[in-house]
MARKOLRO-954515 format. One line per 4 residues: their letters; for each residue x, y, z of C-alpha. Coordinates in nm, 3 decimals. Each point is the difference from the previous one (the first is absolute). Layout:
# residues N
A	X,Y,Z  ...;
//
This chain:
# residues 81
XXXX	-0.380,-1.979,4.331  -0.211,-0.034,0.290  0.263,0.160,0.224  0.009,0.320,-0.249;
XXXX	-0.397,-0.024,0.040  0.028,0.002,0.368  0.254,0.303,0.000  -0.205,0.186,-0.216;
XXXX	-0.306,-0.054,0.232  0.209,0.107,0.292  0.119,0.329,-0.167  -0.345,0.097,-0.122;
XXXX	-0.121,-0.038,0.332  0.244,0.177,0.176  -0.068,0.296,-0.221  -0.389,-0.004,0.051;
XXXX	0.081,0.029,0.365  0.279,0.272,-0.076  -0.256,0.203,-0.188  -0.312,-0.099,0.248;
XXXX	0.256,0.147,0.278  0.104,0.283,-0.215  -0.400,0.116,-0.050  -0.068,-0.094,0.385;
XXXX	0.373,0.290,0.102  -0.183,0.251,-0.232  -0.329,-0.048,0.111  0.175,0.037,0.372;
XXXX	0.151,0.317,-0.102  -0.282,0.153,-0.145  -0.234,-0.105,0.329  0.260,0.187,0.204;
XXXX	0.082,0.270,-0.175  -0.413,0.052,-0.019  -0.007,-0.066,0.388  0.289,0.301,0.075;
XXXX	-0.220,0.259,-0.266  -0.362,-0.117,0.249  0.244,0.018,0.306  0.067,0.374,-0.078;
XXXX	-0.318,0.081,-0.087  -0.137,-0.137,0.296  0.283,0.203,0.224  -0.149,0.305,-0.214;
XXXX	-0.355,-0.048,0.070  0.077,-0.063,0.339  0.229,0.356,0.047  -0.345,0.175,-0.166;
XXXX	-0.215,-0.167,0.268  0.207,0.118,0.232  -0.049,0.373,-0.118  -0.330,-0.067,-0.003;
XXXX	-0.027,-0.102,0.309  0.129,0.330,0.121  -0.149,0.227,-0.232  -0.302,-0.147,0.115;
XXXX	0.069,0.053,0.362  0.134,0.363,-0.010  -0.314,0.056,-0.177  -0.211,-0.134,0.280;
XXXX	0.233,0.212,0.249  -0.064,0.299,-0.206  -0.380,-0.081,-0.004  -0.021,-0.085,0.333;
XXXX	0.143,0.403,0.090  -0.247,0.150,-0.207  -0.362,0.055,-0.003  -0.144,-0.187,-0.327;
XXXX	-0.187,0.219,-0.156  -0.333,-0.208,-0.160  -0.138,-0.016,-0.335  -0.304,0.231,-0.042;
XXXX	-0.162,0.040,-0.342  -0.086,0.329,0.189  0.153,0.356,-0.199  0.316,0.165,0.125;
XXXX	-0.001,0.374,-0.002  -0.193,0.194,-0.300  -0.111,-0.164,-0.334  0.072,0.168,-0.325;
X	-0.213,-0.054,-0.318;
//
């Protein structure tokens, strides 16, 4: 009997760590699968910065060519009431 005993506690083992790796493959999956959706949204926040890098810089180009006119609280042209 004690040899059916032993079996038994061998089997029941051996699934714990079949189900303990199981959870631990899914877990692994879902970790990566999370990693590729941040690794794509990193690659699109990155392609953004990049047009706003040059946004940014043609609009200091296109300042730079112009005279900036300043804010005046000051009335342009006639006032109608």
């Amino acid at each position: 009997m004690a040899r059916v005993d032993s079996a038994m506690a061998g089997v029941q083992e051996r699934d714990k760590w079949a189900r303990r790796l199981e959870a631990l493959e899914q877990s692994l999956e879902e970790l990566l699968e999370r990693r590729r959706r941040l690794e794509a949204r990193l690659r699109r926040v990155h392609r953004e910065l990049g047009k706003l890098e040059r946004t940014s810089r043609e609009f200091v180009e296109v300042h730079g060519r112009f005279p900036s006119e300043e804010a005046s609280l000051a009335a342009r042209g006639p006032v109608l009431h």
